[in-house]
Chimera marker file (.cmm) of the C-alpha trace (Angstrom):
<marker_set name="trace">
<marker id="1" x="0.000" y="0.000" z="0.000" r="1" g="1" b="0" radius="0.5"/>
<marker id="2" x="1.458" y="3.146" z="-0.767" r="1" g="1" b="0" radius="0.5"/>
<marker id="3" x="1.908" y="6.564" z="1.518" r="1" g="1" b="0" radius="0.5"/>
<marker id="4" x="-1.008" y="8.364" z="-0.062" r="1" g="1" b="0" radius="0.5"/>
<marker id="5" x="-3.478" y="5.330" z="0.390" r="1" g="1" b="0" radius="0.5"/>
<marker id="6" x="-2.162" y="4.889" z="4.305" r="1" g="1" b="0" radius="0.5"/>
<marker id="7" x="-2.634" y="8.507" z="4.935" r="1" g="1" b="0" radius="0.5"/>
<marker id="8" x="-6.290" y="8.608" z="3.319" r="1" g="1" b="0" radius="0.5"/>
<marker id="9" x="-6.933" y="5.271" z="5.151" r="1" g="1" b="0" radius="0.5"/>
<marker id="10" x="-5.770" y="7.055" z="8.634" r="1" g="1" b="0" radius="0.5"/>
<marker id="11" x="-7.984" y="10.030" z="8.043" r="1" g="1" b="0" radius="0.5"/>
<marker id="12" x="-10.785" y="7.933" z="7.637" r="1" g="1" b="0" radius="0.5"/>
<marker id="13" x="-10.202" y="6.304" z="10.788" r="1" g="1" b="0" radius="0.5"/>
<marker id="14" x="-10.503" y="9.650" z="13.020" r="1" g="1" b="0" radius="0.5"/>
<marker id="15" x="-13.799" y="10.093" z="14.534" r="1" g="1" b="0" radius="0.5"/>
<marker id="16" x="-16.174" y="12.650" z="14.469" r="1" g="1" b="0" radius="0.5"/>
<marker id="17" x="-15.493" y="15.632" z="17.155" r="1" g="1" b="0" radius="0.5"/>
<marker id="18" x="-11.387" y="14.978" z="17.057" r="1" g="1" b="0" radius="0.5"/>
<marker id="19" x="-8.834" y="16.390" z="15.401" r="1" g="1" b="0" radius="0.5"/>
<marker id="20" x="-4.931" y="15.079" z="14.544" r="1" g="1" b="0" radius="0.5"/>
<marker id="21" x="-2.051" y="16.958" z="13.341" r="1" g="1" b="0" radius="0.5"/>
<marker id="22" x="-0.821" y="16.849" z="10.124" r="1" g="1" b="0" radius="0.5"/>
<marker id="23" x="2.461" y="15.340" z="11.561" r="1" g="1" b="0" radius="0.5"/>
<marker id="24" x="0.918" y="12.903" z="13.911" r="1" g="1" b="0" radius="0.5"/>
<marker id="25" x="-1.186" y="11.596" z="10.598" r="1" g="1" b="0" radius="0.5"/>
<marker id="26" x="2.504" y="11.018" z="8.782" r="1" g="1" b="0" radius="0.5"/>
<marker id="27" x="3.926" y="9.275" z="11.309" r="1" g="1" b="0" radius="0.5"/>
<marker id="28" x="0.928" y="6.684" z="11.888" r="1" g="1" b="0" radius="0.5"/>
<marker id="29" x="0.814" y="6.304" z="7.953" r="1" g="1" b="0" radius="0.5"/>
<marker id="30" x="4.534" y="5.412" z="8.472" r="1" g="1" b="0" radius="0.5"/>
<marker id="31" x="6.509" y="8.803" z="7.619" r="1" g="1" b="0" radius="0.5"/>
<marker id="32" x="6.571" y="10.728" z="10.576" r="1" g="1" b="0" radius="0.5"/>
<marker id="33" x="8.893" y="13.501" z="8.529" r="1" g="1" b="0" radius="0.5"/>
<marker id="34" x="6.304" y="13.926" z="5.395" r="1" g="1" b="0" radius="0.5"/>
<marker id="35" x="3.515" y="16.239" z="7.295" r="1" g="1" b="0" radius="0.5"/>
<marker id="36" x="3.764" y="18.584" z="4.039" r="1" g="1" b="0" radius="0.5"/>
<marker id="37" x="3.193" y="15.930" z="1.749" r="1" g="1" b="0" radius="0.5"/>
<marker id="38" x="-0.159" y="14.810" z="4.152" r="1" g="1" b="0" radius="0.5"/>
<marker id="39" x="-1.249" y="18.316" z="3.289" r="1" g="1" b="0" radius="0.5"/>
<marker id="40" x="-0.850" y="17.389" z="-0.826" r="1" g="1" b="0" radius="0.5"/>
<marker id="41" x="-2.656" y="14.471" z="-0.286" r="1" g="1" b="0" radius="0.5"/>
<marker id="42" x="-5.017" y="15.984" z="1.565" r="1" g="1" b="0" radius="0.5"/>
<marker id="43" x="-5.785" y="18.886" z="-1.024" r="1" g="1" b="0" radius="0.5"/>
<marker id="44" x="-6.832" y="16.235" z="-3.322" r="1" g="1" b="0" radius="0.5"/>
<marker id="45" x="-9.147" y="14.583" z="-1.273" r="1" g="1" b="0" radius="0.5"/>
<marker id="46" x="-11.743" y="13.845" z="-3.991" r="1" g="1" b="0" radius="0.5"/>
<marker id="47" x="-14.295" y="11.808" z="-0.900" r="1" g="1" b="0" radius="0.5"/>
<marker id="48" x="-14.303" y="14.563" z="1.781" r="1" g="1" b="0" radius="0.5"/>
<marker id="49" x="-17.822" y="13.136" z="2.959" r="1" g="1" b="0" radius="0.5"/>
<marker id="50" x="-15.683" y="9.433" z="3.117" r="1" g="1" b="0" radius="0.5"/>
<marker id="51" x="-12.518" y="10.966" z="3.906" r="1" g="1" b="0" radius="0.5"/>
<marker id="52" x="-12.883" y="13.797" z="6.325" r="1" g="1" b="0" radius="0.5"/>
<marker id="53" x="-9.748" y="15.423" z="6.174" r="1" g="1" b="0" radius="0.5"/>
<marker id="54" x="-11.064" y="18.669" z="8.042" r="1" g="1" b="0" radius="0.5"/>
<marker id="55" x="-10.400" y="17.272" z="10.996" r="1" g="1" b="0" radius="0.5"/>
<marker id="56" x="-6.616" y="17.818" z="10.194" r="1" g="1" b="0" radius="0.5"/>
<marker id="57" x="-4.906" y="20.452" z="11.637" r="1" g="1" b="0" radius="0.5"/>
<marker id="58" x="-1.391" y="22.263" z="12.210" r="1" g="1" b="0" radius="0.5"/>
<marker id="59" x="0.163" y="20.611" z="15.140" r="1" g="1" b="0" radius="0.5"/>
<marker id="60" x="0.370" y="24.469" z="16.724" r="1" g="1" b="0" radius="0.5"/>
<marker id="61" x="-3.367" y="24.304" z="17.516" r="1" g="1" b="0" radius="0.5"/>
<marker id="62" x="-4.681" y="26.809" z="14.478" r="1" g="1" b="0" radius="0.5"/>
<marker id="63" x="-6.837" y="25.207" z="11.722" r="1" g="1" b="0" radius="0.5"/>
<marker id="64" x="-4.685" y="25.266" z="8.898" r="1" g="1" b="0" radius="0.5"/>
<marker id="65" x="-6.031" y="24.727" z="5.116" r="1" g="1" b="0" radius="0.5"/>
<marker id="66" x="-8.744" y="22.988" z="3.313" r="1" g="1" b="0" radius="0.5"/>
<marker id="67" x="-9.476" y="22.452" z="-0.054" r="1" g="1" b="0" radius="0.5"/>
<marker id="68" x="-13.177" y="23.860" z="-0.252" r="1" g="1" b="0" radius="0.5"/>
<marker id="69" x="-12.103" y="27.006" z="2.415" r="1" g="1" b="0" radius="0.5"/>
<marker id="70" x="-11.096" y="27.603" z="5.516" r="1" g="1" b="0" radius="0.5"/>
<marker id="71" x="-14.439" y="28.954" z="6.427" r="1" g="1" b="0" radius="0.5"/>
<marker id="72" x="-16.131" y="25.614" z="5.013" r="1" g="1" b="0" radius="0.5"/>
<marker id="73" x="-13.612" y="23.583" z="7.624" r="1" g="1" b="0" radius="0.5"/>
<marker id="74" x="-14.169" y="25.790" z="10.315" r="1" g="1" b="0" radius="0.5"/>
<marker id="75" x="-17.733" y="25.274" z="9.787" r="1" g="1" b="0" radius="0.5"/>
<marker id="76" x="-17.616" y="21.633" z="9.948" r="1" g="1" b="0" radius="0.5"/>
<marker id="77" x="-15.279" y="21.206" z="12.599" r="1" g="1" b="0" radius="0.5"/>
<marker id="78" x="-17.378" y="23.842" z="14.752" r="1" g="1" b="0" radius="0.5"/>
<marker id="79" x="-20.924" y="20.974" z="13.626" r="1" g="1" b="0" radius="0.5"/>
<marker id="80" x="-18.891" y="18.144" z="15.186" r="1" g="1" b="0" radius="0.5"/>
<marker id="81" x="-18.396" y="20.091" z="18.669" r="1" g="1" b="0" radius="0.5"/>
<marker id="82" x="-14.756" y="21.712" z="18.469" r="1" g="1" b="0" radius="0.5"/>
<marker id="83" x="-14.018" y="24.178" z="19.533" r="1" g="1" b="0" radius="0.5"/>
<marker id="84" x="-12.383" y="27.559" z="17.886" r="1" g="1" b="0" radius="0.5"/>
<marker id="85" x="-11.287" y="31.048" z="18.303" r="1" g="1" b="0" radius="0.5"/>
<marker id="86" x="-9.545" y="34.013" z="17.055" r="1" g="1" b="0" radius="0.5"/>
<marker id="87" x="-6.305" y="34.166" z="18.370" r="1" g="1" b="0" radius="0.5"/>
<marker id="88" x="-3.356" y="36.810" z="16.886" r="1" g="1" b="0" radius="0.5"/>
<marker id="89" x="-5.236" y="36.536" z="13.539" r="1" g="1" b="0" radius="0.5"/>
<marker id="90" x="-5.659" y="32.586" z="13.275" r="1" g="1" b="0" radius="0.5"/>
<marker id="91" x="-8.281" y="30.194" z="13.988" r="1" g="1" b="0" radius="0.5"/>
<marker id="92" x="-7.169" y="28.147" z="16.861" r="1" g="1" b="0" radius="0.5"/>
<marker id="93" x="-8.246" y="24.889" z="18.326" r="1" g="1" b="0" radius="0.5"/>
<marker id="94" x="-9.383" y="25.659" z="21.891" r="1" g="1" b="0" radius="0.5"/>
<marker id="95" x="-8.454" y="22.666" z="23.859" r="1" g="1" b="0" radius="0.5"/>
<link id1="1" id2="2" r="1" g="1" b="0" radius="0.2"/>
<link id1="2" id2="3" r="1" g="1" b="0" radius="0.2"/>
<link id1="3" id2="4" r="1" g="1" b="0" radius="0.2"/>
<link id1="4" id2="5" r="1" g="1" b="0" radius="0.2"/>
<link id1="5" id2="6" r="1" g="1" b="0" radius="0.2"/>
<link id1="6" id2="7" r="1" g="1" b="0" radius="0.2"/>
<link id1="7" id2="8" r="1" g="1" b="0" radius="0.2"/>
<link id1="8" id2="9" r="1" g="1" b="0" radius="0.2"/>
<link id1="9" id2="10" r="1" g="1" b="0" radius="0.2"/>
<link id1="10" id2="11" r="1" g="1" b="0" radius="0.2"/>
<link id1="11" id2="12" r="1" g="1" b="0" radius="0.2"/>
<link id1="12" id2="13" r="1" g="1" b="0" radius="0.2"/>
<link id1="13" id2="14" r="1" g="1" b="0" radius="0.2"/>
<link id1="14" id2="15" r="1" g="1" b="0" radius="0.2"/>
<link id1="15" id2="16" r="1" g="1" b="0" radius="0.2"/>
<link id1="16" id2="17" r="1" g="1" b="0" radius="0.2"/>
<link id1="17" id2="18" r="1" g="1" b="0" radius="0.2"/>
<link id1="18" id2="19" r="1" g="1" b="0" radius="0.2"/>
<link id1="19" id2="20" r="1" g="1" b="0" radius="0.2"/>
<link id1="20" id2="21" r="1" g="1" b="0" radius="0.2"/>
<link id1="21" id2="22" r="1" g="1" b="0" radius="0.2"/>
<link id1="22" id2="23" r="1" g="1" b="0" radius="0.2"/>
<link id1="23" id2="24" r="1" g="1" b="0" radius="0.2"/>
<link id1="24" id2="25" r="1" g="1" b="0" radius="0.2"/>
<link id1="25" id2="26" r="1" g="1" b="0" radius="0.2"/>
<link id1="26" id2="27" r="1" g="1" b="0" radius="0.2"/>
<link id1="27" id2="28" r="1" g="1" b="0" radius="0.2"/>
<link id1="28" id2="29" r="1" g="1" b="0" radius="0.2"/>
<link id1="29" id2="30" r="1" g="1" b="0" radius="0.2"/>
<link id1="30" id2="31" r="1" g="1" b="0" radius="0.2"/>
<link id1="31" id2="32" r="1" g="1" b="0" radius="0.2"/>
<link id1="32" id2="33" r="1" g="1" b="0" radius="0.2"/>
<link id1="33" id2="34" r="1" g="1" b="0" radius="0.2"/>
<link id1="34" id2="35" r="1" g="1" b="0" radius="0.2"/>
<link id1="35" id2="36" r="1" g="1" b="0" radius="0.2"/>
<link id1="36" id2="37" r="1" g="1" b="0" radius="0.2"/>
<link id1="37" id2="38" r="1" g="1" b="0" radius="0.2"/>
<link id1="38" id2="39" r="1" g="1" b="0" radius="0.2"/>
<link id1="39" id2="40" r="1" g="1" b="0" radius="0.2"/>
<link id1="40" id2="41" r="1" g="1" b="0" radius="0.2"/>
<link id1="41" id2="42" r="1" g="1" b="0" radius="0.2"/>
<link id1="42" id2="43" r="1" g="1" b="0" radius="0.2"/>
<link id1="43" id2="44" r="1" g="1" b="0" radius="0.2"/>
<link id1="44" id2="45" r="1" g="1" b="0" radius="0.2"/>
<link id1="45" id2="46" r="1" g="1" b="0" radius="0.2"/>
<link id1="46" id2="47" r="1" g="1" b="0" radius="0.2"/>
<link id1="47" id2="48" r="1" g="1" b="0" radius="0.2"/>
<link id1="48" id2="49" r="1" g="1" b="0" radius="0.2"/>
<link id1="49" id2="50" r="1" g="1" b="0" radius="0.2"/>
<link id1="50" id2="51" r="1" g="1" b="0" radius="0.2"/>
<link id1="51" id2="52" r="1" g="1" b="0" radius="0.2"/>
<link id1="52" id2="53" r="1" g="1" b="0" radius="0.2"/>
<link id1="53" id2="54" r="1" g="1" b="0" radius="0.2"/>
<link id1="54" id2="55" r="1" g="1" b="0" radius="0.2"/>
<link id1="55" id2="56" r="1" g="1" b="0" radius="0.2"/>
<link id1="56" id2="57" r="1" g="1" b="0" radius="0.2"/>
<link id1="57" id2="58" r="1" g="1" b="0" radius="0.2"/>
<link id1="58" id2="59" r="1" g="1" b="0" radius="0.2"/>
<link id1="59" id2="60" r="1" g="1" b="0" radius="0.2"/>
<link id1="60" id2="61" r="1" g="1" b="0" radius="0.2"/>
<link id1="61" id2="62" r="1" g="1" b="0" radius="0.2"/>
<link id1="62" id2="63" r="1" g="1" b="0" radius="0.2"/>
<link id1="63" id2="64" r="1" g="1" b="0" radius="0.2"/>
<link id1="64" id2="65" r="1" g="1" b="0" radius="0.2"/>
<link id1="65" id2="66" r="1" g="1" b="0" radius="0.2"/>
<link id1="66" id2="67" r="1" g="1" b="0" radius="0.2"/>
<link id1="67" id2="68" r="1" g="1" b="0" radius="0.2"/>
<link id1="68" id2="69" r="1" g="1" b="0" radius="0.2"/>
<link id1="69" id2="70" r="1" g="1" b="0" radius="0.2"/>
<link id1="70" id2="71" r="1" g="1" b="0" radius="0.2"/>
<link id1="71" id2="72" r="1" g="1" b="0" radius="0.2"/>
<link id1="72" id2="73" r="1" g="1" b="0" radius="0.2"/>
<link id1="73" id2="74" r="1" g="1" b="0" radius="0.2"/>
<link id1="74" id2="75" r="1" g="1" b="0" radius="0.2"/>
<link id1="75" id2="76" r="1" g="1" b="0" radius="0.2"/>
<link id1="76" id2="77" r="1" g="1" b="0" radius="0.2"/>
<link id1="77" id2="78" r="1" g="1" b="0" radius="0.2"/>
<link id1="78" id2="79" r="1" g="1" b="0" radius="0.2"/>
<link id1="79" id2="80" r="1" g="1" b="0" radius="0.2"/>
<link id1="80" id2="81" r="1" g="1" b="0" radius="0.2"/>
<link id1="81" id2="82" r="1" g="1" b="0" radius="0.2"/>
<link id1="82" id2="83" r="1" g="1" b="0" radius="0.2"/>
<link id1="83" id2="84" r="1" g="1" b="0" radius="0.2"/>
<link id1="84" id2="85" r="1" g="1" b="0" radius="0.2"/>
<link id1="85" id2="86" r="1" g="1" b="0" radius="0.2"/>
<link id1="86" id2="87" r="1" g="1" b="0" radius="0.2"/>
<link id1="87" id2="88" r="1" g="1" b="0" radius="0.2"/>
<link id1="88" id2="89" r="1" g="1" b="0" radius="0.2"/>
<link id1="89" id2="90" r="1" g="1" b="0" radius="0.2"/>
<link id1="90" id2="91" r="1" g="1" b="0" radius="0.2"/>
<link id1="91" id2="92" r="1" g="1" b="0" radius="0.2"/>
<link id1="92" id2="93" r="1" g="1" b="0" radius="0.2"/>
<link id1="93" id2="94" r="1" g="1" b="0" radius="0.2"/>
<link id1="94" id2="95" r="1" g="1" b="0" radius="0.2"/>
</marker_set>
């Protein structure tokens, strides 16, 4: 199985109302170094509904990217009962 297929396969294993880092999702698809490329893989999510690769963020806390907006993400993440705020000009994961 290759790195894009464990990374898609790990994403689809997070539940609902919980959120991983894009680093912590490289190393449990077996490349704890390749949290840019998770992002890549990410972006081309074509099964976000299947695959819910919102619920992958920067490993500082703040939301990071998302292929259909960062609003759209926000908005999804906020529907499954996380929890986010403003801070310094970023949306930030309130733990």
């Amino acid at each position: 199985m290759g790195f894009s297929r464990k990374v898609l396969d790990e994403v689809s294993k997070i539940p609902r109302g919980e959120v991983v880092s894009y680093s912590e999702l490289a190393r449990r698809a077996g490349n704890p170094r390749a949290a840019r490329a998770v992002g890549r893989i990410l972006n081309g999510n074509k099964k976000p509904v299947v695959v819910p690769c919102h619920r992958v963020v920067k490993k500082d806390g703040t939301v990071g990217g998302y292929s259909r907006g960062v609003a759209k993400k926000i908005k999804l993440l906020k529907s499954e009962g996380i929890k986010i705020a403003r801070t310094g000009g970023k949306w930030k994961i309130k733990i």
